[in-house]
Backbone as JSON Lines, residues from 0, in Angstrom:
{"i":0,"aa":"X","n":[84.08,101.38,103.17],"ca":[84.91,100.22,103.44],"c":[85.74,100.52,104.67]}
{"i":1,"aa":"X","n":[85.9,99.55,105.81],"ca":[86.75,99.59,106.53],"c":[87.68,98.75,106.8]}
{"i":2,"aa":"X","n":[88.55,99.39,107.3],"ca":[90.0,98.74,107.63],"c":[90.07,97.71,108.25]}
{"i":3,"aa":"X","n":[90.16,96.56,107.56],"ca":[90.38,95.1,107.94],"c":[91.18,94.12,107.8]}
{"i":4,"aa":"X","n":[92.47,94.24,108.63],"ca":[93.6,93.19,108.13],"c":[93.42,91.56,108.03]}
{"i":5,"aa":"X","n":[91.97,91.2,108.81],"ca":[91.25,89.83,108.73],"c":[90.68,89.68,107.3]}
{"i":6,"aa":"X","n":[90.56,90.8,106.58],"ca":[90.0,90.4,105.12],"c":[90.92,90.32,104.03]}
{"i":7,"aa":"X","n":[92.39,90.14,104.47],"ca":[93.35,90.29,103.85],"c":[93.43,88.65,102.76]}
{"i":8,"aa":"X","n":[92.84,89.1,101.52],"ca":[92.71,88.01,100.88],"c":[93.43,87.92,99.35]}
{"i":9,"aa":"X","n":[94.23,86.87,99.21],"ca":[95.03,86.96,97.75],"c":[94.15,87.39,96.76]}
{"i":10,"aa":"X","n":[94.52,87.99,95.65],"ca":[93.38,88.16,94.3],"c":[92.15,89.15,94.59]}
{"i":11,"aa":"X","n":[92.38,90.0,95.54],"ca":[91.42,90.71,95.86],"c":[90.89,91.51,94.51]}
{"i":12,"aa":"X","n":[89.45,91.89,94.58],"ca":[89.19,92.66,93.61],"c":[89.58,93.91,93.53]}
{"i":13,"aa":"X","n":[90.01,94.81,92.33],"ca":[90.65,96.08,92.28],"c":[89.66,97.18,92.74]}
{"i":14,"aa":"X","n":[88.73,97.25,92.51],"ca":[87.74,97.94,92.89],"c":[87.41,97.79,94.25]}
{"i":15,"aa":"X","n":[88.25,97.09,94.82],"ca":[88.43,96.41,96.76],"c":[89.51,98.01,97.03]}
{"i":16,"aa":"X","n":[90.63,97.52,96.19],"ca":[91.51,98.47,96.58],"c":[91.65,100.04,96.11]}
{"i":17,"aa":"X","n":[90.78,100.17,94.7],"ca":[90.52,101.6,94.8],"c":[89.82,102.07,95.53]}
{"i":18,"aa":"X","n":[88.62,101.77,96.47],"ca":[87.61,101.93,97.19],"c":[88.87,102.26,98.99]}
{"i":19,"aa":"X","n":[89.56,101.36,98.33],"ca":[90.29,101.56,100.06],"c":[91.15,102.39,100.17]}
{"i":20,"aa":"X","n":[91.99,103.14,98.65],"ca":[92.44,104.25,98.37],"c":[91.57,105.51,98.95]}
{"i":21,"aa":"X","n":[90.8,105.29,98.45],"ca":[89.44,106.68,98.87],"c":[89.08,106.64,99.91]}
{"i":22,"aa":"X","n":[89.16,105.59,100.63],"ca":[88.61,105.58,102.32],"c":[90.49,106.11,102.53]}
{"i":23,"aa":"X","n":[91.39,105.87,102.47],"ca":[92.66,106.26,102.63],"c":[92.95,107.3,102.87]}
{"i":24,"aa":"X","n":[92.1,107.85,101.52],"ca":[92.7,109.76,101.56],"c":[91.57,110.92,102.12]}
{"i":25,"aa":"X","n":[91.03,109.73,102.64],"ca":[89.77,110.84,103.69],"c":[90.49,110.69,105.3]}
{"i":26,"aa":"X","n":[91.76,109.98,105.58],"ca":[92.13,110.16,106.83],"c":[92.73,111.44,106.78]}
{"i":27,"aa":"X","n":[92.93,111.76,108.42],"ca":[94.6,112.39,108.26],"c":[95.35,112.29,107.83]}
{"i":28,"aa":"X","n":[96.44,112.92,107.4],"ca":[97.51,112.91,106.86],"c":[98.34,111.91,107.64]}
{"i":29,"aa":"X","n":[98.36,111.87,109.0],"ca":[99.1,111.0,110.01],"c":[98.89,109.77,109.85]}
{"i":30,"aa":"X","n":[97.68,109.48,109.58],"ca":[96.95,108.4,109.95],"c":[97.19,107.58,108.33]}
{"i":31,"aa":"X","n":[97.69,108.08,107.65],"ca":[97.38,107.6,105.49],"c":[98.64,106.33,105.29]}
{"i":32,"aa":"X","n":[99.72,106.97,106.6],"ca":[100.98,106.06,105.76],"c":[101.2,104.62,106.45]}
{"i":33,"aa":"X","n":[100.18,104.19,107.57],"ca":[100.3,102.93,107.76],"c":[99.47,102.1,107.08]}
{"i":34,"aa":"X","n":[98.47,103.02,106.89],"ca":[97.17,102.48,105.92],"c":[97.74,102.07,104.16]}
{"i":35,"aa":"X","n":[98.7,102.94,103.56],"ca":[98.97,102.61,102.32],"c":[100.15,101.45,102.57]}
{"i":36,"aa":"X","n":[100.92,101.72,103.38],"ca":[101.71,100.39,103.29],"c":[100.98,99.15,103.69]}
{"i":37,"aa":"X","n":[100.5,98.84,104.51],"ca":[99.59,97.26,104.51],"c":[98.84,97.32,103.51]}
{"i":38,"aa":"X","n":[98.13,98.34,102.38],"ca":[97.02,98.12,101.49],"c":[98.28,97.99,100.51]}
{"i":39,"aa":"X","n":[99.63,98.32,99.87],"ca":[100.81,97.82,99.23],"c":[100.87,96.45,99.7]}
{"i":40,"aa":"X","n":[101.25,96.22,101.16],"ca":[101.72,94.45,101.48],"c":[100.64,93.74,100.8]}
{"i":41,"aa":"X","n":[99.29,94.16,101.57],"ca":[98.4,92.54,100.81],"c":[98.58,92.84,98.88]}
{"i":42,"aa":"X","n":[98.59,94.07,98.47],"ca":[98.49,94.33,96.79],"c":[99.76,93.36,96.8]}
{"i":43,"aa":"X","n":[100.85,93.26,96.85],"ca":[102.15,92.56,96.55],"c":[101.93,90.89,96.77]}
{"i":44,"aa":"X","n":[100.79,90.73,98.1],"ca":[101.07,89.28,98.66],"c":[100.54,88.92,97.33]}
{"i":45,"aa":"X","n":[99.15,89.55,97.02],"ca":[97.87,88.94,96.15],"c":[98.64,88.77,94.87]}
{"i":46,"aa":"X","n":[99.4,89.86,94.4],"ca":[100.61,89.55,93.05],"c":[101.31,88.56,92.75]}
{"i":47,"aa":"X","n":[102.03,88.6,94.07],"ca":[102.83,86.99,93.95],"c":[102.03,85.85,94.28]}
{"i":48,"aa":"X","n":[101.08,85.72,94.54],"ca":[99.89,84.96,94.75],"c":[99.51,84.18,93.46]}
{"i":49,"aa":"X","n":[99.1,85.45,92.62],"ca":[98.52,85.27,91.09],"c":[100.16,85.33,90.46]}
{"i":50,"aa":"X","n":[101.0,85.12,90.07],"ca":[102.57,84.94,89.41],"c":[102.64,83.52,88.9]}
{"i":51,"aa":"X","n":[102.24,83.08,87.61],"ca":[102.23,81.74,87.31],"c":[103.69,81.17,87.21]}
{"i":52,"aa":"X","n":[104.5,81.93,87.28],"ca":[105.98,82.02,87.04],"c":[106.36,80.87,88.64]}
{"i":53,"aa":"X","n":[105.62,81.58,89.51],"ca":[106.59,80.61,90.83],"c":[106.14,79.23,91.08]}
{"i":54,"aa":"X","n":[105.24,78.74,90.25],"ca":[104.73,77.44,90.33],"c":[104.18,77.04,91.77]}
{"i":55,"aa":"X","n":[104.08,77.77,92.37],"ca":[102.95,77.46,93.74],"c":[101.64,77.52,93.21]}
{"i":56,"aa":"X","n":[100.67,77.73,92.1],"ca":[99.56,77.94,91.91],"c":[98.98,76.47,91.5]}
């Protein structure tokens, strides 16, 4: 899997984002902590996305 902020899609499948964990921790060490925070932002967007609570759905 590669790094694609164009595929940044609500409700993504989990197996999207464990797969992108593992492509994650095969970088550098340098290279891991911009990668886990945008793969956190879209996990959070897709959360509040799916939140039946805020009535946007």
């Amino acid at each position: 899997m590669s790094f694609d902020e164009s595929s940044d899609v609500p409700g993504r499948d989990p197996a999207e984002a464990a797969a992108e964990l593992g492509d994650i921790e095969e970088l550098p060490l340098a290279e891991r902590a911009p990668r886990y925070h945008s793969l956190a932002d879209r996990l959070r967007e897709a959360l509040e996305h799916s939140d039946p609570t805020r009535g946007d759905g």
